[in-house]
VEXRO-324094 format. One record per residue: residue number from 1; x, y, z of N, C-alpha, C in turn. Coordinates in Angstrom, 3 decimals, decimal comma. Layout:
# residues N
+------+----------+----------+----------+----------+----------+----------+----------+----------+----------+
! resi !       nu !       nv !       nw !      cau !      cav !      caw !       cu !       cv !       cw !
+------+----------+----------+----------+----------+----------+----------+----------+----------+----------+
!  NUM !        X !        Y !        Z !        X !        Y !        Z !        X !        Y !        Z !
...
+------+----------+----------+----------+----------+----------+----------+----------+----------+----------+
//
This chain:
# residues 77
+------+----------+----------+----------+----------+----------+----------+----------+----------+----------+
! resi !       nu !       nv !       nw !      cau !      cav !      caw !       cu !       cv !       cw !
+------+----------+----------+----------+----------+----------+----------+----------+----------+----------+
!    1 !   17,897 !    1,139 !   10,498 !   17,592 !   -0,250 !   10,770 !   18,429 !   -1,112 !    9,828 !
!    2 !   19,070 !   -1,881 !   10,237 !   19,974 !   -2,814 !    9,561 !   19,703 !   -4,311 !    9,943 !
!    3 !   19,588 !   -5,594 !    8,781 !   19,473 !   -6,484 !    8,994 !   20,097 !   -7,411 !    8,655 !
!    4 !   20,802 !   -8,273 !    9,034 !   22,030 !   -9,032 !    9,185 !   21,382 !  -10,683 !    9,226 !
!    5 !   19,903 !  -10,915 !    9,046 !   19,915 !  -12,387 !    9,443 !   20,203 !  -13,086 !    7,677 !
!    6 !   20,680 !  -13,811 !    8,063 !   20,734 !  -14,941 !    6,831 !   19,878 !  -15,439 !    6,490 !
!    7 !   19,745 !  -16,161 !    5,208 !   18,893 !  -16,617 !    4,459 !   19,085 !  -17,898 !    5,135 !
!    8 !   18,027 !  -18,530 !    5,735 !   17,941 !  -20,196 !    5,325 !   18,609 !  -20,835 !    3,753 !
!    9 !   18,486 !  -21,948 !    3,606 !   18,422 !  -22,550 !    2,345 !   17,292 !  -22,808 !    1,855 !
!   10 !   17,561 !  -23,186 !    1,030 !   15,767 !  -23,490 !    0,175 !   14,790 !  -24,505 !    0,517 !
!   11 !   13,364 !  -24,746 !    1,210 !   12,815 !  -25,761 !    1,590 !   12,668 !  -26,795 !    0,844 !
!   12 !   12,578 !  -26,255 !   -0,352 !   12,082 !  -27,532 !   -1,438 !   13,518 !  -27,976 !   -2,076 !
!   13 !   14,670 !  -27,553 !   -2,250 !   15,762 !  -28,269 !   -3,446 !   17,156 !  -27,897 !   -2,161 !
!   14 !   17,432 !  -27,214 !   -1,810 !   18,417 !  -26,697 !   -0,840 !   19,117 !  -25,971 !   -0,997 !
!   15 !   18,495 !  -24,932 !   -2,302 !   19,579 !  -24,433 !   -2,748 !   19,902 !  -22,921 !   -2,094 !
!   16 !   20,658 !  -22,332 !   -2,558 !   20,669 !  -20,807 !   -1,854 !   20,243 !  -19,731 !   -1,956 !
!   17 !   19,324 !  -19,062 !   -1,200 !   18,313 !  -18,418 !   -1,436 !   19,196 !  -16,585 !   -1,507 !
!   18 !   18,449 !  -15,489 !   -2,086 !   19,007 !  -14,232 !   -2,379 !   17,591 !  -13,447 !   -1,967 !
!   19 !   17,921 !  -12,253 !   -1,448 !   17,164 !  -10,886 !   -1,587 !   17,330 !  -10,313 !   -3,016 !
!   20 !   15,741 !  -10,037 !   -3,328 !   16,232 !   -9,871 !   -4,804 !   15,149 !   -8,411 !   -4,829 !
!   21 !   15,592 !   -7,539 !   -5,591 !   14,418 !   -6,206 !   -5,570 !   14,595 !   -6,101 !   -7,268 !
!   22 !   13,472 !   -5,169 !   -7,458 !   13,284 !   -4,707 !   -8,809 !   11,856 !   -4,064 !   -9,240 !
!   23 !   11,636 !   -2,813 !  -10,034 !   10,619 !   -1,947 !  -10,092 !   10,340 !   -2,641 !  -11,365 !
!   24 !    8,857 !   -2,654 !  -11,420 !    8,297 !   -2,618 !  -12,589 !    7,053 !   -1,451 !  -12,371 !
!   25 !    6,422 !   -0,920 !  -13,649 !    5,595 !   -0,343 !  -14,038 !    3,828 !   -0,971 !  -13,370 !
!   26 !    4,178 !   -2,030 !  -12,986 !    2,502 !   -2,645 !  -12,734 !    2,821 !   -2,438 !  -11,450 !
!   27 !    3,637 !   -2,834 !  -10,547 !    3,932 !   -3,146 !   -9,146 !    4,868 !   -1,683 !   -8,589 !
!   28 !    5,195 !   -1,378 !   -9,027 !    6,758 !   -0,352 !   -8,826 !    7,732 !   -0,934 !   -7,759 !
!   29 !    8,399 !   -0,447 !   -7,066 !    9,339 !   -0,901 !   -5,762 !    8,870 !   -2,473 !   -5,777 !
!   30 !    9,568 !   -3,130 !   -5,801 !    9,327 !   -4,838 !   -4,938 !   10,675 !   -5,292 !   -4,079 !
!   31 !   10,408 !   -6,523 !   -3,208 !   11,407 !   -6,992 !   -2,762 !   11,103 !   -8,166 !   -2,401 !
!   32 !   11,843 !   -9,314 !   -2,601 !   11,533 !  -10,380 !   -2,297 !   12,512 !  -11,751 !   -2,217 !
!   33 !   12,434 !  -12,546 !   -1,643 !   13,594 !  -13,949 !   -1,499 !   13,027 !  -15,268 !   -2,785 !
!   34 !   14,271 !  -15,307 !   -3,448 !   14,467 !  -16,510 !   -4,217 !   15,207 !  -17,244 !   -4,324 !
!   35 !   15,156 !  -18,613 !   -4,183 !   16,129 !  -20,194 !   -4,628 !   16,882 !  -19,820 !   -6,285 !
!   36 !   18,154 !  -19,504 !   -5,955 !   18,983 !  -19,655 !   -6,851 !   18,856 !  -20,786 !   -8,111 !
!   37 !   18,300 !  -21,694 !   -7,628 !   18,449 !  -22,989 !   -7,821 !   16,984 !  -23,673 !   -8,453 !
!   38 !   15,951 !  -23,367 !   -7,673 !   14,596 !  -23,936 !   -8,060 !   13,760 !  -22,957 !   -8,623 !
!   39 !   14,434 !  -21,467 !   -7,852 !   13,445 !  -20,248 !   -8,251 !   12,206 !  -20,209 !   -6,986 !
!   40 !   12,404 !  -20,854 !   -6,174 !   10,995 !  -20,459 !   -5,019 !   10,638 !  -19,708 !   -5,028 !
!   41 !   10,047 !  -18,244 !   -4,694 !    9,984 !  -17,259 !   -3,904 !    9,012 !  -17,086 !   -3,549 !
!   42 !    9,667 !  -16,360 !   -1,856 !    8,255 !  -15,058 !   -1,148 !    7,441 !  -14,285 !   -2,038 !
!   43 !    6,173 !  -14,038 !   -1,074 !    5,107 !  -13,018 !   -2,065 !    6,394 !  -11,507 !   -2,034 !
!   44 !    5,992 !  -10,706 !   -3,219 !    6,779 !   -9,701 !   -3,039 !    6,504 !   -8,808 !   -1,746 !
!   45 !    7,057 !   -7,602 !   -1,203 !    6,826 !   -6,398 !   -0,831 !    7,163 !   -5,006 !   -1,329 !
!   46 !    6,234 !   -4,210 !   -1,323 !    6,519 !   -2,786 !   -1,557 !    6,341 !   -1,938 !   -0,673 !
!   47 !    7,727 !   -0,868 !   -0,528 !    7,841 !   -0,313 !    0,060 !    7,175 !    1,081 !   -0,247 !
!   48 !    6,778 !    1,757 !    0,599 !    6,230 !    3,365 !    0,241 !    7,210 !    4,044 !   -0,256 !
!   49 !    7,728 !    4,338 !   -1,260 !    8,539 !    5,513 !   -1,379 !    8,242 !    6,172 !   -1,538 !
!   50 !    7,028 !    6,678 !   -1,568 !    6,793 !    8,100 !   -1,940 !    6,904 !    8,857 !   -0,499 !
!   51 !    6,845 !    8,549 !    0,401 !    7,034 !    9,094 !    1,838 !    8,341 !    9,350 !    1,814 !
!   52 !    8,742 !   10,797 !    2,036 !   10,325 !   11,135 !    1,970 !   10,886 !   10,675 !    3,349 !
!   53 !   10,180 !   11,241 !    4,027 !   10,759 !   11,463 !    5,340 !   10,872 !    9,793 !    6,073 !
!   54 !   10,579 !    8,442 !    5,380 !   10,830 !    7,543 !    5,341 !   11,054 !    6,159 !    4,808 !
!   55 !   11,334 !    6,486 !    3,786 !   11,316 !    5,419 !    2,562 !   12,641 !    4,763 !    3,040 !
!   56 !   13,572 !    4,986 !    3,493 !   14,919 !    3,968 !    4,063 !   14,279 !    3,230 !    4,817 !
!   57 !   13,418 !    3,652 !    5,942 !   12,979 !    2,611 !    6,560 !   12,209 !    2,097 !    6,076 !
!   58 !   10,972 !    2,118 !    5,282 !   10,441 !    1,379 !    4,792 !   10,806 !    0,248 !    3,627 !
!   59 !   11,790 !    0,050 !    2,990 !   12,301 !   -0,534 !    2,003 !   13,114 !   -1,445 !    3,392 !
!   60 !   13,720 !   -0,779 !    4,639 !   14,382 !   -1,871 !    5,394 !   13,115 !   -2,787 !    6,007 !
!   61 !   11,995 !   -2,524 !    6,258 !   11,141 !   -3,217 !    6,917 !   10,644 !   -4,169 !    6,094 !
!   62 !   10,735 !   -3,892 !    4,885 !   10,036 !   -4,810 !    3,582 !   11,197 !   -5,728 !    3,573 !
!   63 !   12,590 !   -5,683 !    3,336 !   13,283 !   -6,503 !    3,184 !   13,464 !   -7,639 !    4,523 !
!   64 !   13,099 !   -7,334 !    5,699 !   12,719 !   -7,596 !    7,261 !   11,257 !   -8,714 !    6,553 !
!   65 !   10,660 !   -8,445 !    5,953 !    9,303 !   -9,264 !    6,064 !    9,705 !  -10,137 !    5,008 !
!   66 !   10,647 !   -9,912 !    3,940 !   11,245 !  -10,827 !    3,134 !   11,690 !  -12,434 !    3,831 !
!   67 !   12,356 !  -11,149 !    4,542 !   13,560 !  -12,494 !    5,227 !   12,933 !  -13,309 !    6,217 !
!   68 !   12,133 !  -12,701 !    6,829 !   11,241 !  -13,756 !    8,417 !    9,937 !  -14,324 !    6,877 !
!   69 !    9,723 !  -14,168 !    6,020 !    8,838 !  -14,859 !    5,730 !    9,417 !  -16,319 !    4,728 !
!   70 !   11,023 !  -15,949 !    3,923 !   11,797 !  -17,150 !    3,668 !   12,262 !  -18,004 !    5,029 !
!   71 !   12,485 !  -17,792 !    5,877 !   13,044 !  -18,470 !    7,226 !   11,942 !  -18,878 !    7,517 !
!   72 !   10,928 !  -18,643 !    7,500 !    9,926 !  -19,138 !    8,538 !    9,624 !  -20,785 !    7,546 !
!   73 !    9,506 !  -21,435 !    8,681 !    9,061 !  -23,123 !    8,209 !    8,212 !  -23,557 !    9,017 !
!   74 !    7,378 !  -24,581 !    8,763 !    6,266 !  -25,146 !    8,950 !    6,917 !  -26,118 !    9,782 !
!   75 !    6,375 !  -26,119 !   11,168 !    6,627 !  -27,607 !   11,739 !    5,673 !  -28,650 !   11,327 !
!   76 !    6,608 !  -30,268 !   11,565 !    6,131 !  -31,318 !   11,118 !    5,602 !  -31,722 !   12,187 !
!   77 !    4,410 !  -32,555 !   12,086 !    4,119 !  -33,014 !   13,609 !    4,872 !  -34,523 !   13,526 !
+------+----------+----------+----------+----------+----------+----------+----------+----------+----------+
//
């Protein structure tokens, strides 16, 4: 599974948003979208790695819920 959509820009400042991952000891695996610029970000995701037989996909599906959850915007009425 490969994902190719782009980041929006940032809702609040405009700045340019990144996929950003990193393990810590409290959380382990994370992944998540941040404003270069203001620092916004999505709630994290973690992927299962402990599942061999699918941890590629799962780290691609987490980065998938990253990205539709920075893109996604609130309509104005």
């Amino acid at each position: 599974m490969e994902n190719n959509t782009e980041l929006k820009s940032c809702p609040f400042c405009g700045g340019q948003a990144k996929l950003k991952a990193t393990t810590k000891k409290s959380t382990g695996f994370t992944i998540w979208c941040e404003c270069g610029k203001c620092h916004a970000e999505t709630e994290g995701y973690c992927p299962d790695i402990n599942k061999e037989d699918s941890s590629i996909d799962n780290i691609e599906q987490c980065k998938k819920y990253a990205i539709e959850k920075w893109n996604k915007r609130i309509e104005s009425k």
